[in-house]
PDB file with one MODEL, atoms N, CA, C and O in Angstrom:
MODEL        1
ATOM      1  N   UNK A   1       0.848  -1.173   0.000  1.00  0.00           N
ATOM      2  CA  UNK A   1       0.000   0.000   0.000  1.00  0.00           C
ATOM      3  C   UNK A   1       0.896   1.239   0.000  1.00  0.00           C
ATOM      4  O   UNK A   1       1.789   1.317   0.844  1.00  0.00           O
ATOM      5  N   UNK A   2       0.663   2.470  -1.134  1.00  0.00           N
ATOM      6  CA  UNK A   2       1.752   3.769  -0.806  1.00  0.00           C
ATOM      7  C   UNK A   2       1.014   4.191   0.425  1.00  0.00           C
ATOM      8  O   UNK A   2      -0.151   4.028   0.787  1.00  0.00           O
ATOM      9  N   UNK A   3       2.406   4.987   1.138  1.00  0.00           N
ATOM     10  CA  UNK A   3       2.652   5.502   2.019  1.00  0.00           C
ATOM     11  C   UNK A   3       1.277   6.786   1.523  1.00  0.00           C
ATOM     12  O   UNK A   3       1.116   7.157   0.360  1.00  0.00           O
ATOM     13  N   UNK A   4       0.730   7.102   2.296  1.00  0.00           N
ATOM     14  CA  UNK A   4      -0.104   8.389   2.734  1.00  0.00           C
ATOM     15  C   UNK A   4       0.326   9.859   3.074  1.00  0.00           C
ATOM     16  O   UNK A   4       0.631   9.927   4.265  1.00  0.00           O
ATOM     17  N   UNK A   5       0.424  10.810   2.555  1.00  0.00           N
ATOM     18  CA  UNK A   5       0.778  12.105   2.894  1.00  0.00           C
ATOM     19  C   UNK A   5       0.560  12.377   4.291  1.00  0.00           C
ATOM     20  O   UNK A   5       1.546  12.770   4.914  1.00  0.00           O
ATOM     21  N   UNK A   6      -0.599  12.239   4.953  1.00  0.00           N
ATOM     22  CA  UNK A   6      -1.126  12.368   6.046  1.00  0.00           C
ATOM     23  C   UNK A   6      -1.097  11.450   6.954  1.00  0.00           C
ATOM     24  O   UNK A   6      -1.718  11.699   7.987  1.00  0.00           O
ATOM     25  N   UNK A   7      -0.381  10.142   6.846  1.00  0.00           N
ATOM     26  CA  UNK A   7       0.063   9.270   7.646  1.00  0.00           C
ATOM     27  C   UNK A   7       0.505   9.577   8.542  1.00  0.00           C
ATOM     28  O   UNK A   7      -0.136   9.045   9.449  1.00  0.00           O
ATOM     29  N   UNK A   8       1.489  10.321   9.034  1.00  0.00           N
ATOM     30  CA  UNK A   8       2.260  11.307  10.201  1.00  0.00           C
ATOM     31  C   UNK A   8       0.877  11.721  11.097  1.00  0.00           C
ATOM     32  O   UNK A   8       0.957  11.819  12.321  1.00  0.00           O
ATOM     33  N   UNK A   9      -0.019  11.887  10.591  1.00  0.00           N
ATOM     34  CA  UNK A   9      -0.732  12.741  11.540  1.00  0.00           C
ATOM     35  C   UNK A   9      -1.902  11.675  12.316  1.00  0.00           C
ATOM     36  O   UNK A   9      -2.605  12.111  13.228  1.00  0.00           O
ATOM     37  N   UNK A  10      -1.983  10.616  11.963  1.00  0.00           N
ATOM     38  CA  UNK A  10      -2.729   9.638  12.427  1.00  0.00           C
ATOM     39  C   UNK A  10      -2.922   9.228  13.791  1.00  0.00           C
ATOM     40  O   UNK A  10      -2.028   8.595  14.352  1.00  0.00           O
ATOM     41  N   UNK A  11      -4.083   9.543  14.438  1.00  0.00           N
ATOM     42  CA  UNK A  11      -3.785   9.461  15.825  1.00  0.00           C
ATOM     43  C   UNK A  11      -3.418   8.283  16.424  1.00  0.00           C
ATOM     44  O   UNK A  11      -2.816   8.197  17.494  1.00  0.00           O
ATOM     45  N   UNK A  12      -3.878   7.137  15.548  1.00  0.00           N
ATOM     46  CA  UNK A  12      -3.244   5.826  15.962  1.00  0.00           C
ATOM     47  C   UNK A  12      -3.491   4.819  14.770  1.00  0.00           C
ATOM     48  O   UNK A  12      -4.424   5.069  14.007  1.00  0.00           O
ATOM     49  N   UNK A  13      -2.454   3.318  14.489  1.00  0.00           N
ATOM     50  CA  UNK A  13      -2.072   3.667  13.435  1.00  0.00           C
ATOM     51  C   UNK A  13      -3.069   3.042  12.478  1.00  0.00           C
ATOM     52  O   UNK A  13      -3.060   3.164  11.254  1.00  0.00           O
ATOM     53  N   UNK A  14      -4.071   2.240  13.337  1.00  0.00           N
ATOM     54  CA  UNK A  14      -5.479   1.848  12.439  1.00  0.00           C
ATOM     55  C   UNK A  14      -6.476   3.004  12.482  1.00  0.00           C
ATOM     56  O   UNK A  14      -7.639   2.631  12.635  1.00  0.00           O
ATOM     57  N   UNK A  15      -6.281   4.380  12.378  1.00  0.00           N
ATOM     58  CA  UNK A  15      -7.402   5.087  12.039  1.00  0.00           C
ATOM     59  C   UNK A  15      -6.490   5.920  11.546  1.00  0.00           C
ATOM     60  O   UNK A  15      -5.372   6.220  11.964  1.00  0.00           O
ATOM     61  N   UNK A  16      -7.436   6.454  10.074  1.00  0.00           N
ATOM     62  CA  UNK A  16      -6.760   7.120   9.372  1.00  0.00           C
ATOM     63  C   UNK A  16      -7.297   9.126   9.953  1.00  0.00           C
ATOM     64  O   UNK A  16      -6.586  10.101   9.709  1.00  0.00           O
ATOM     65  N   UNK A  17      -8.226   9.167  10.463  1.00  0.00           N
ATOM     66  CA  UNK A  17      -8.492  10.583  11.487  1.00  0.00           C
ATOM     67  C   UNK A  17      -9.212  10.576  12.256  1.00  0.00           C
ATOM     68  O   UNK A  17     -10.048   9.672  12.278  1.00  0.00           O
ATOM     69  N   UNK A  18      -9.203  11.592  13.235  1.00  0.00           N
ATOM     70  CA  UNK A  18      -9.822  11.566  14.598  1.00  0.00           C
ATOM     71  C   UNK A  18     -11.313  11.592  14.793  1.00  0.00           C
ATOM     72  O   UNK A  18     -11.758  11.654  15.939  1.00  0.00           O
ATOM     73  N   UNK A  19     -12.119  11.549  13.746  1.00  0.00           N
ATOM     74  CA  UNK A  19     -13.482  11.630  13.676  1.00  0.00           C
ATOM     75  C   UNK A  19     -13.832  10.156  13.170  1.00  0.00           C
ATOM     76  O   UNK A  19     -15.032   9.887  13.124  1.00  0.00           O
ATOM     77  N   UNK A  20     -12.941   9.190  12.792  1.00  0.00           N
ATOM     78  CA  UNK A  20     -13.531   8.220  12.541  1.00  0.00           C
ATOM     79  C   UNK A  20     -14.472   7.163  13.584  1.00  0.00           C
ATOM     80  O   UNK A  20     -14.304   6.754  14.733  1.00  0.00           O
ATOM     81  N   UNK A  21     -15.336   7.001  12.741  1.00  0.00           N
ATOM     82  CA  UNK A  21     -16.666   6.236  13.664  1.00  0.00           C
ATOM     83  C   UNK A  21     -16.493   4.826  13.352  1.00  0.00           C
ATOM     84  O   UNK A  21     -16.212   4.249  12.301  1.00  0.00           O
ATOM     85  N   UNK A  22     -16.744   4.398  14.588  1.00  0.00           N
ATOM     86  CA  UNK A  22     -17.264   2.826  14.699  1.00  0.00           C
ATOM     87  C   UNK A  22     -18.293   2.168  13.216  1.00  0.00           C
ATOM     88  O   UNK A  22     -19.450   2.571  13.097  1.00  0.00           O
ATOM     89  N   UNK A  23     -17.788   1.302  12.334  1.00  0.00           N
ATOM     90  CA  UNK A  23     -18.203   0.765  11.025  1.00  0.00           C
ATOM     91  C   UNK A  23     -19.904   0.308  11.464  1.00  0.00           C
ATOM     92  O   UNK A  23     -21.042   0.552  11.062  1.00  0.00           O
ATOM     93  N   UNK A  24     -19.339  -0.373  12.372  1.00  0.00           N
ATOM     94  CA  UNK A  24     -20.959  -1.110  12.959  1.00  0.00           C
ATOM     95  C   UNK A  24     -21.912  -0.074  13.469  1.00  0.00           C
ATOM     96  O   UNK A  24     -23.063  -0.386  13.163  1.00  0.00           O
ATOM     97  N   UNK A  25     -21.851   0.909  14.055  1.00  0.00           N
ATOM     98  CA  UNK A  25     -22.618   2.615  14.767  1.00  0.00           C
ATOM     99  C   UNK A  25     -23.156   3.048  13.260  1.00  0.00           C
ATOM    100  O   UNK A  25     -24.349   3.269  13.049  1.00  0.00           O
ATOM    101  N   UNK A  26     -22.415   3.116  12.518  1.00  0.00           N
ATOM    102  CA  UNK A  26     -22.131   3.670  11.037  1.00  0.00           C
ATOM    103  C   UNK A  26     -23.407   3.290  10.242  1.00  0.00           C
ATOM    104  O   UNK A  26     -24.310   4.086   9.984  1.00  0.00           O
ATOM    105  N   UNK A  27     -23.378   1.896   9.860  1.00  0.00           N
ATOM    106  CA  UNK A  27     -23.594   0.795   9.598  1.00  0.00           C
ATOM    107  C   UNK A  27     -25.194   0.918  10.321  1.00  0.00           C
ATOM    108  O   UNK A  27     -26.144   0.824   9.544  1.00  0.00           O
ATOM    109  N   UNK A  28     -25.372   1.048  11.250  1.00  0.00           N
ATOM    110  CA  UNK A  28     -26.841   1.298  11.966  1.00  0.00           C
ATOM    111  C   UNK A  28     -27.489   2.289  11.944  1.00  0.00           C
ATOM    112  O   UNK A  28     -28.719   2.330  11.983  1.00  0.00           O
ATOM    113  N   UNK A  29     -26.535   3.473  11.859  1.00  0.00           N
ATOM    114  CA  UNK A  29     -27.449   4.551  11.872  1.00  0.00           C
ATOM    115  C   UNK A  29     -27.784   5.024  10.137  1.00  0.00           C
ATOM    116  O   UNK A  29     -28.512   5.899   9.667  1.00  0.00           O
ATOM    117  N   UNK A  30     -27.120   4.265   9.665  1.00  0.00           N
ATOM    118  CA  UNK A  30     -27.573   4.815   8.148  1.00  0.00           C
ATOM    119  C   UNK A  30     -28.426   3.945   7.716  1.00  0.00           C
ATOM    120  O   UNK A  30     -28.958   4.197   6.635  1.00  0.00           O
ATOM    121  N   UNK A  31     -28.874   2.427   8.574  1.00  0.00           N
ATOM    122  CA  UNK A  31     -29.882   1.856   8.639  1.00  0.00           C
ATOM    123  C   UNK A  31     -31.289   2.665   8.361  1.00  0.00           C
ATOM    124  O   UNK A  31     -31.989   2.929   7.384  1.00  0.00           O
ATOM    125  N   UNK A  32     -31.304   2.934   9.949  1.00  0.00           N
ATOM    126  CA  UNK A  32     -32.394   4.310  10.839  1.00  0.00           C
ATOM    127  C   UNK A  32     -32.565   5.346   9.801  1.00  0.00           C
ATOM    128  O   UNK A  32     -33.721   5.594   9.459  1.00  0.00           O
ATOM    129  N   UNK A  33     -31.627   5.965   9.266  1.00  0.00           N
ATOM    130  CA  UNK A  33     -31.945   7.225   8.514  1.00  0.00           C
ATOM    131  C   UNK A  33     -32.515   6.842   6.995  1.00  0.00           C
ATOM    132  O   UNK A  33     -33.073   7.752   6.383  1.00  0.00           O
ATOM    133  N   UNK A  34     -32.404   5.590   6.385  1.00  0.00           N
ATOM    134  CA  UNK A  34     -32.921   4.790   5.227  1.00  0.00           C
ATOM    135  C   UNK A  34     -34.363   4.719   5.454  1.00  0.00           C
ATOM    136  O   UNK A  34     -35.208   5.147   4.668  1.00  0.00           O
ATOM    137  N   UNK A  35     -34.618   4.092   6.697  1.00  0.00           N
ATOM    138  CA  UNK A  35     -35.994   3.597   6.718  1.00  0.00           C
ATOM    139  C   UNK A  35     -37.004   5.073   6.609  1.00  0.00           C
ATOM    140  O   UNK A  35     -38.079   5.223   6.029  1.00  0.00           O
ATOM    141  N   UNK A  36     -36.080   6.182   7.514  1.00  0.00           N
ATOM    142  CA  UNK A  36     -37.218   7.205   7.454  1.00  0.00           C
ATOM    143  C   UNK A  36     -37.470   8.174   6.334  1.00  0.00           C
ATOM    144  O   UNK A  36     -38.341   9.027   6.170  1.00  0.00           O
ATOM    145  N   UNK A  37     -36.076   7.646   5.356  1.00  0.00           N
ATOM    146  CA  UNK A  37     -36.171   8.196   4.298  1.00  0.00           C
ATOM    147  C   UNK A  37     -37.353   7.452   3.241  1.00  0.00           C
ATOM    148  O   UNK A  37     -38.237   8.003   2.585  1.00  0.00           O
ATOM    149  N   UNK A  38     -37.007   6.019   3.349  1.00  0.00           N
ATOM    150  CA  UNK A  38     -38.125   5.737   2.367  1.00  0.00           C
ATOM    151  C   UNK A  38     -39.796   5.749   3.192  1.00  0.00           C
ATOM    152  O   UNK A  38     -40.827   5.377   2.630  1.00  0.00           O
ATOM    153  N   UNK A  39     -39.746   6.056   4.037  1.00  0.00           N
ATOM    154  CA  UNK A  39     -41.094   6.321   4.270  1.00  0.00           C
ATOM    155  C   UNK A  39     -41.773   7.956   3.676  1.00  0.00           C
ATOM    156  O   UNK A  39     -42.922   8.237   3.336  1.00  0.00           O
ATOM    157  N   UNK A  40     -40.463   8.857   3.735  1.00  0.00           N
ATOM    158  CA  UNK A  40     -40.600  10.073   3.588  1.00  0.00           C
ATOM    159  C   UNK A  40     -41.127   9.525   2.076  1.00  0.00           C
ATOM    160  O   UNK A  40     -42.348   9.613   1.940  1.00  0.00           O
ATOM    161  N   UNK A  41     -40.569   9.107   1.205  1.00  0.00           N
ATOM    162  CA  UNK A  41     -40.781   9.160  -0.059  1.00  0.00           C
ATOM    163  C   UNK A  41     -42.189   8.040  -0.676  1.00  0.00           C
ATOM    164  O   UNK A  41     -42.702   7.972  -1.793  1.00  0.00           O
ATOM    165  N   UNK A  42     -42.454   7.339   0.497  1.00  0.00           N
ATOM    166  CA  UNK A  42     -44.165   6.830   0.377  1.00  0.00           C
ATOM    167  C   UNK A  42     -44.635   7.856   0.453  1.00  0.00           C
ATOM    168  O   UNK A  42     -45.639   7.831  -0.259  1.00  0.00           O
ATOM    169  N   UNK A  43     -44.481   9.152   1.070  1.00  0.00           N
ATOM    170  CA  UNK A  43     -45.510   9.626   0.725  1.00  0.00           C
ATOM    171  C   UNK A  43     -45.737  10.903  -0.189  1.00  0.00           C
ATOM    172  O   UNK A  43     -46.439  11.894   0.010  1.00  0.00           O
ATOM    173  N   UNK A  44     -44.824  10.523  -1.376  1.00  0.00           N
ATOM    174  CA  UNK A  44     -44.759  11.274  -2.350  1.00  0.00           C
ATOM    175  C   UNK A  44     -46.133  11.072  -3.548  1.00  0.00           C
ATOM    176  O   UNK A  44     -46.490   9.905  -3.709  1.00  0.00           O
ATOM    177  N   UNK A  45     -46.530  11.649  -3.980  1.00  0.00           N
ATOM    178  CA  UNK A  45     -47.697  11.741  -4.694  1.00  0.00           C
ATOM    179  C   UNK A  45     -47.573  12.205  -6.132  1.00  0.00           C
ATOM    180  O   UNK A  45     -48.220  11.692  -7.046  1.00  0.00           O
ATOM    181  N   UNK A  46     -46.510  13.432  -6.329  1.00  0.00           N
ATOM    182  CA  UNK A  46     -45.872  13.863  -7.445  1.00  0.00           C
ATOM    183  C   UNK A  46     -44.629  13.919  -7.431  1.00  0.00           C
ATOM    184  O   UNK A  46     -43.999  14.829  -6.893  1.00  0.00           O
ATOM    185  N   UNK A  47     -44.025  12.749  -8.144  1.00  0.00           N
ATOM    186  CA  UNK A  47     -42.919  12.710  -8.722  1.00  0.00           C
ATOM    187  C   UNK A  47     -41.814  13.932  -9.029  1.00  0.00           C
ATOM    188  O   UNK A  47     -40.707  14.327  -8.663  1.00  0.00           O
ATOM    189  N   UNK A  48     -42.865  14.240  -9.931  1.00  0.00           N
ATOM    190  CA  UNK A  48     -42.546  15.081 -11.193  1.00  0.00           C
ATOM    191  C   UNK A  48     -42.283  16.732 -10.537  1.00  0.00           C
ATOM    192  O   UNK A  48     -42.048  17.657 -11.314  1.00  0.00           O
ATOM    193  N   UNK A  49     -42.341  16.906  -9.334  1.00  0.00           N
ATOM    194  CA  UNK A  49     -43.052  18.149  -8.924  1.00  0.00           C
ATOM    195  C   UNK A  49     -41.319  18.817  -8.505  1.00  0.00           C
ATOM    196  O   UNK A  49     -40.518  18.317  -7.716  1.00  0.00           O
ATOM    197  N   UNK A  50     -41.144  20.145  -9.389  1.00  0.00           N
ATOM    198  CA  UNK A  50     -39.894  20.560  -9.871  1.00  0.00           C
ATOM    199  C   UNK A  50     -39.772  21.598  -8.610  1.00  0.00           C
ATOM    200  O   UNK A  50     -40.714  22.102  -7.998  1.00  0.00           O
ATOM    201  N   UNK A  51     -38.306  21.799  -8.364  1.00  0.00           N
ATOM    202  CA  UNK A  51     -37.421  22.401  -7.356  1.00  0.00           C
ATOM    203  C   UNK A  51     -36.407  23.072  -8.106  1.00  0.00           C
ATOM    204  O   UNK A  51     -36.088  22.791  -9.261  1.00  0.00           O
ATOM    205  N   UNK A  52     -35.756  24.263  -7.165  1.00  0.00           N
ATOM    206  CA  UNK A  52     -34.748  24.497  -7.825  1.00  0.00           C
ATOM    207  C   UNK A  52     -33.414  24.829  -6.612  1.00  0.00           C
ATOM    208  O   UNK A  52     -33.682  25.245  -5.485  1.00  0.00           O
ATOM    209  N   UNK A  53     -32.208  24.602  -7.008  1.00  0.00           N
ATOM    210  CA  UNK A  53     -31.419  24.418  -5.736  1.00  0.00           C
ATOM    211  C   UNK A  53     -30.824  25.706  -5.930  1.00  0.00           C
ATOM    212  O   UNK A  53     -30.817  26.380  -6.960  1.00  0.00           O
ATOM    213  N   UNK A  54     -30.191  26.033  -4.509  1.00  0.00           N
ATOM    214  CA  UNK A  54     -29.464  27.618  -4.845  1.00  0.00           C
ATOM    215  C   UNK A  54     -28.428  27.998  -5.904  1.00  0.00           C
ATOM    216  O   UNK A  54     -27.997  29.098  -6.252  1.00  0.00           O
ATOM    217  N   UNK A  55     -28.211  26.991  -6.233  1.00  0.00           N
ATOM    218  CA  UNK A  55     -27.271  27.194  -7.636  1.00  0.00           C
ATOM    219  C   UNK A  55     -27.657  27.442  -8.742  1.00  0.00           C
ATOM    220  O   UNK A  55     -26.949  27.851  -9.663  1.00  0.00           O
ATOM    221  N   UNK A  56     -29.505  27.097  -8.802  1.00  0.00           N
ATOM    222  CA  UNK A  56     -29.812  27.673  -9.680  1.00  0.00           C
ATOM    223  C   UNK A  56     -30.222  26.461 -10.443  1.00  0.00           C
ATOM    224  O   UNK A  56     -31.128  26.668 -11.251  1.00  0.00           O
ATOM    225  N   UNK A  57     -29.881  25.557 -10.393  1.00  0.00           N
ATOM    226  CA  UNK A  57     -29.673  24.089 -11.035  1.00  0.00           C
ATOM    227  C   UNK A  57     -31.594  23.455 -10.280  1.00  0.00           C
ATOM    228  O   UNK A  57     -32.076  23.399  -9.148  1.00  0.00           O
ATOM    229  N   UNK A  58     -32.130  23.092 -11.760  1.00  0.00           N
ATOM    230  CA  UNK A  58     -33.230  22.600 -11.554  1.00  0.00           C
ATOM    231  C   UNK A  58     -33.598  20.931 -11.334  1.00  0.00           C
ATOM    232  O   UNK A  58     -32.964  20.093 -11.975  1.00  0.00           O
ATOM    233  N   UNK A  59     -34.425  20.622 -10.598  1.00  0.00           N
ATOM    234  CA  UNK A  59     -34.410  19.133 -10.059  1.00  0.00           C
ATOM    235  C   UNK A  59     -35.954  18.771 -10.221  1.00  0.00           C
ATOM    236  O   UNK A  59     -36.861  19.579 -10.419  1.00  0.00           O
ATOM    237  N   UNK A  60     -36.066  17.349 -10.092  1.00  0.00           N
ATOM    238  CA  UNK A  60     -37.450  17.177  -9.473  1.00  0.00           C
ATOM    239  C   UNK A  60     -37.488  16.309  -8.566  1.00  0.00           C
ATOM    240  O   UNK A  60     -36.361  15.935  -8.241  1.00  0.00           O
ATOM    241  N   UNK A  61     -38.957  15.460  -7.598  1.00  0.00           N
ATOM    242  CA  UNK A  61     -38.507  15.236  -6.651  1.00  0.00           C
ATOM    243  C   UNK A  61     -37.846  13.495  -7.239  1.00  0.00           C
ATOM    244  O   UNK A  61     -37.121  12.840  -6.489  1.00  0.00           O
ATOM    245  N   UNK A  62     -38.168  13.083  -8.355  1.00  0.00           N
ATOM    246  CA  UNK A  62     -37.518  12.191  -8.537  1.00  0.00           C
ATOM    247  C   UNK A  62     -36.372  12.115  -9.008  1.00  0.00           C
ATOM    248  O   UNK A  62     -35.786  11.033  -9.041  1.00  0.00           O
ATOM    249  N   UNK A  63     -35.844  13.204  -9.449  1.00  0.00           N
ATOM    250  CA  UNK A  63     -34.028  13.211  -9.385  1.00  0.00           C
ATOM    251  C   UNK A  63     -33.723  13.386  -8.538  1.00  0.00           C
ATOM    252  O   UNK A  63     -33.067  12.424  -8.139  1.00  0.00           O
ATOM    253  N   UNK A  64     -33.822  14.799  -7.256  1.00  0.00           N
ATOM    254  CA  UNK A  64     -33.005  14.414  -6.296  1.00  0.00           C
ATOM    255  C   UNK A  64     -33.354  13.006  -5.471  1.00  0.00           C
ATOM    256  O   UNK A  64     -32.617  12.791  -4.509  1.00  0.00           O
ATOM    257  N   UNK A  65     -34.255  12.160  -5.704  1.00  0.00           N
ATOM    258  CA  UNK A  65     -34.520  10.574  -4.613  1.00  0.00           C
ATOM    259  C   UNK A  65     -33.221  10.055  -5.460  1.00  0.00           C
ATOM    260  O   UNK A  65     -32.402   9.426  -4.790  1.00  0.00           O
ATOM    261  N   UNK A  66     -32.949  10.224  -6.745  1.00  0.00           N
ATOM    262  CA  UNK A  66     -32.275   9.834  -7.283  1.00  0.00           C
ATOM    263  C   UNK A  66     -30.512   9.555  -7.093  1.00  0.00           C
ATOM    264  O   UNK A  66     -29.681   8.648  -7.156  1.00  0.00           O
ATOM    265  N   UNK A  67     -30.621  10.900  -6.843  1.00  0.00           N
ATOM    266  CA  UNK A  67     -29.432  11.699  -6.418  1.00  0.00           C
ATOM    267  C   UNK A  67     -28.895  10.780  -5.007  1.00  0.00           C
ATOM    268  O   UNK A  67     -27.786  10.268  -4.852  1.00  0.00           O
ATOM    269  N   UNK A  68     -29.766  10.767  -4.302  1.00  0.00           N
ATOM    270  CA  UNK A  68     -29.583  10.880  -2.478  1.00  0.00           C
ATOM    271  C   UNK A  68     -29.513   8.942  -2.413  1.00  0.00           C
ATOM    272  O   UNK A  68     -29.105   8.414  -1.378  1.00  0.00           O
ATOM    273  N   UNK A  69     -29.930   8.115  -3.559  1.00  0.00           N
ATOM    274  CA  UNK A  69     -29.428   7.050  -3.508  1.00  0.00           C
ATOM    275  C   UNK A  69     -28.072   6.380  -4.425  1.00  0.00           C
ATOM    276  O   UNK A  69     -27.101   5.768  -3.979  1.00  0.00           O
ATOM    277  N   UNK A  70     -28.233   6.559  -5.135  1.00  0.00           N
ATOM    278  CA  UNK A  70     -27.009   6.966  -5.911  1.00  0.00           C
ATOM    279  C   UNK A  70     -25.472   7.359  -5.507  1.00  0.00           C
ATOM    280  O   UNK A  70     -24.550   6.544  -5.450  1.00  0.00           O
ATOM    281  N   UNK A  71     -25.347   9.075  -5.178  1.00  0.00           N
ATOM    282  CA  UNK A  71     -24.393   9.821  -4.795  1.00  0.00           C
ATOM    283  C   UNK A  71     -23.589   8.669  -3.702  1.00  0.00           C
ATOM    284  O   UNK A  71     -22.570   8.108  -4.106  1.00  0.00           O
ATOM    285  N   UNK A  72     -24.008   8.441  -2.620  1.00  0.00           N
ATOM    286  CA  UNK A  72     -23.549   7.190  -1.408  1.00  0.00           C
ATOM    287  C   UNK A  72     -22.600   6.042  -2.159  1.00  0.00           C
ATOM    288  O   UNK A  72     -21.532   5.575  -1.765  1.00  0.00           O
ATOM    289  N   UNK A  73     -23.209   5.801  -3.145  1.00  0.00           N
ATOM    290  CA  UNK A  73     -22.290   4.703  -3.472  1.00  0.00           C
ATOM    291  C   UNK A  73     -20.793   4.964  -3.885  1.00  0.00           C
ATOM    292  O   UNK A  73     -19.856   4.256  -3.516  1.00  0.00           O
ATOM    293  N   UNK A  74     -20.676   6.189  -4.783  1.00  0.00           N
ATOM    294  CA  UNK A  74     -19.445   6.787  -4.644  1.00  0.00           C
ATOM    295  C   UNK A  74     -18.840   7.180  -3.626  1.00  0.00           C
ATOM    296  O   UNK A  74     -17.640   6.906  -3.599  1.00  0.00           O
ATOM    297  N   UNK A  75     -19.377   7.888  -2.531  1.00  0.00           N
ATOM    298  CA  UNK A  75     -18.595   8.249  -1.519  1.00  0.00           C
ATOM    299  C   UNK A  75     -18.132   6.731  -0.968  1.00  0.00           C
ATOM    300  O   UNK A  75     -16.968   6.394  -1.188  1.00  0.00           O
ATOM    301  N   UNK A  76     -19.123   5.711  -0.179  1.00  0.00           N
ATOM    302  CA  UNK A  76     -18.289   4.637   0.431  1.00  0.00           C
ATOM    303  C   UNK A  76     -17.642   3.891  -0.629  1.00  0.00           C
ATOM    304  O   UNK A  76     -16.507   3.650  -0.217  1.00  0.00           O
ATOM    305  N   UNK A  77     -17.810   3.357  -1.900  1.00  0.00           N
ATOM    306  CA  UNK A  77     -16.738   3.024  -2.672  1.00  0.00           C
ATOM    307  C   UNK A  77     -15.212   3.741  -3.189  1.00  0.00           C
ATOM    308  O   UNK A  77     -14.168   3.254  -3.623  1.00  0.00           O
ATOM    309  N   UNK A  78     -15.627   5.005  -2.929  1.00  0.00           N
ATOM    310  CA  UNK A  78     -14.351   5.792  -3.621  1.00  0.00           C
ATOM    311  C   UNK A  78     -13.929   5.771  -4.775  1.00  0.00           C
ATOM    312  O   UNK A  78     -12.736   5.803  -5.074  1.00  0.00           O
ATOM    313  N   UNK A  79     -15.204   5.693  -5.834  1.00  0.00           N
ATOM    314  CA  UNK A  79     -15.087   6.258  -6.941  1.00  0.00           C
ATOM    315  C   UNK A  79     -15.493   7.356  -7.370  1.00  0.00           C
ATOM    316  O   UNK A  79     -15.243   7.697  -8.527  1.00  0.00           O
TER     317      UNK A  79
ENDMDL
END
């Protein structure tokens, strides 16, 4: 494995920074926050029903559901 730029700063030497959380805590609470998400989205009625984000950039509510399942997989894979 290369050496890490930020290796030096590691508070100990199986965690790579000081905010890292327990996998299994992790792992549960994104459980919890799934379930209340897809309930949020039972009770969607219009799909189609358009938003716009401060950037200016237009959505609807089925792209961002889109988005918010999706996006996750890149972050914990690291692609």
């Amino acid at each position: 494995m290369p050496e890490q730029p930020a290796a030096a700063r590691r508070p100990r030497p199986d965690k790579w920074a000081p905010l890292e959380q327990d996998p299994a805590v992790v792992a549960a609470e994104l459980t919890e926050a799934a379930g209340h998400l897809a309930s949020a989205f039972e009770q969607v009625s219009d799909w189609s029903r358009p938003g716009t984000r401060s950037d200016g950039a237009h959505f609807t509510i089925e792209t961002l559901a889109r988005y918010l399942v999706h996006d996750p997989v890149h972050t914990i894979s690291g692609t």
